[in-house]
C-alpha positions in Angstrom: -8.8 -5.7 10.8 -5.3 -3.8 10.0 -3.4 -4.2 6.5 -1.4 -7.4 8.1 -4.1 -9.0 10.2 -4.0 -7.7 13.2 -6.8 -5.7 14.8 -6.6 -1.8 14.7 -10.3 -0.4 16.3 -8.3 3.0 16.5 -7.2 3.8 13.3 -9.4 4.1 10.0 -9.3 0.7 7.5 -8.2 1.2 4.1 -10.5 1.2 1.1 -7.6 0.2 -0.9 -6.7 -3.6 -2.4 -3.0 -4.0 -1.8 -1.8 -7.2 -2.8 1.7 -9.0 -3.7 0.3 -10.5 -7.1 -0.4 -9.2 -10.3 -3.3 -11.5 -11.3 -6.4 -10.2 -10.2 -9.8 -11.4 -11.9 -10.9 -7.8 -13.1 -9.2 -5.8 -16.0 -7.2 -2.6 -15.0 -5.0 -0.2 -16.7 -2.1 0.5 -15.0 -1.3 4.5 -13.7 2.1 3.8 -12.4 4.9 2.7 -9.8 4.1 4.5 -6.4 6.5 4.4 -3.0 6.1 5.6 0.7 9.3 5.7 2.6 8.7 6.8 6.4 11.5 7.0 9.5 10.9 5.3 12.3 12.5 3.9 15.1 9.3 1.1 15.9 8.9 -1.1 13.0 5.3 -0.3 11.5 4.2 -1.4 8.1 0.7 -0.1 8.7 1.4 3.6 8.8 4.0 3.0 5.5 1.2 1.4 3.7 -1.4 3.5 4.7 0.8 6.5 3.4 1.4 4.2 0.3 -2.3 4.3 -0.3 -2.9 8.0 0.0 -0.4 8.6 -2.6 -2.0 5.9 -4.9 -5.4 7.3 -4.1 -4.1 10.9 -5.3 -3.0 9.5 -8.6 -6.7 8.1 -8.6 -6.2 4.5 -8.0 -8.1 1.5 -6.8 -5.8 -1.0 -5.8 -1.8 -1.5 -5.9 -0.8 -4.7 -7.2 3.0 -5.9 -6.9 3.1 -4.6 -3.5 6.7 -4.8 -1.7 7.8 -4.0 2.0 11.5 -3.4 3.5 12.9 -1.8 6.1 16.7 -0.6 6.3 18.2 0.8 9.4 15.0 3.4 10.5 13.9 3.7 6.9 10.6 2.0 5.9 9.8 1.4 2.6 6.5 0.4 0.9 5.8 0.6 -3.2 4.2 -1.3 -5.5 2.2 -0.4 -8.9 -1.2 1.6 -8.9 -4.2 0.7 -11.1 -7.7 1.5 -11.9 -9.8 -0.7 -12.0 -12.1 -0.4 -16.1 
């Protein structure tokens, strides 16, 4: 299933939690705000949250809570704040 719920069979499913909350039934310690912007002409949060999760998953993350999406003009714009999990 993709990020949003739609079905993707060709691209690879994230590993990631990425959710709008902050309340989430596990402690965590928080590693910091992350943000993916990408330019597109086709509206496509996938690929903006998919980059958004690389670039928690560098800063060793396991989920991004306070997740946000926008999009201005061709600009796409996903952050939200990475944690690990204790």
């Amino acid at each position: 299933m993709g990020i949003f719920g739609g079905k993707k069979e060709t691209e690879q499913e994230l590993d990631m939690l990425i959710t709008t909350t902050d309340s989430i039934d596990r402690p965590y310690d928080l590693i910091g705000l992350v943000t993916a912007t990408t330019f597109k002409l086709k509206v496509d949060p996938e690929v903006t949250t998919k980059a958004l999760a690389e670039k928690a998953k560098e800063k060793g993350a396991d989920a991004i809570i306070c997740f946000r999406y926008q999009y201005e003009a061709s600009l796409q714009i996903a952050y939200g704040t990475a944690i690990k999990f204790k």
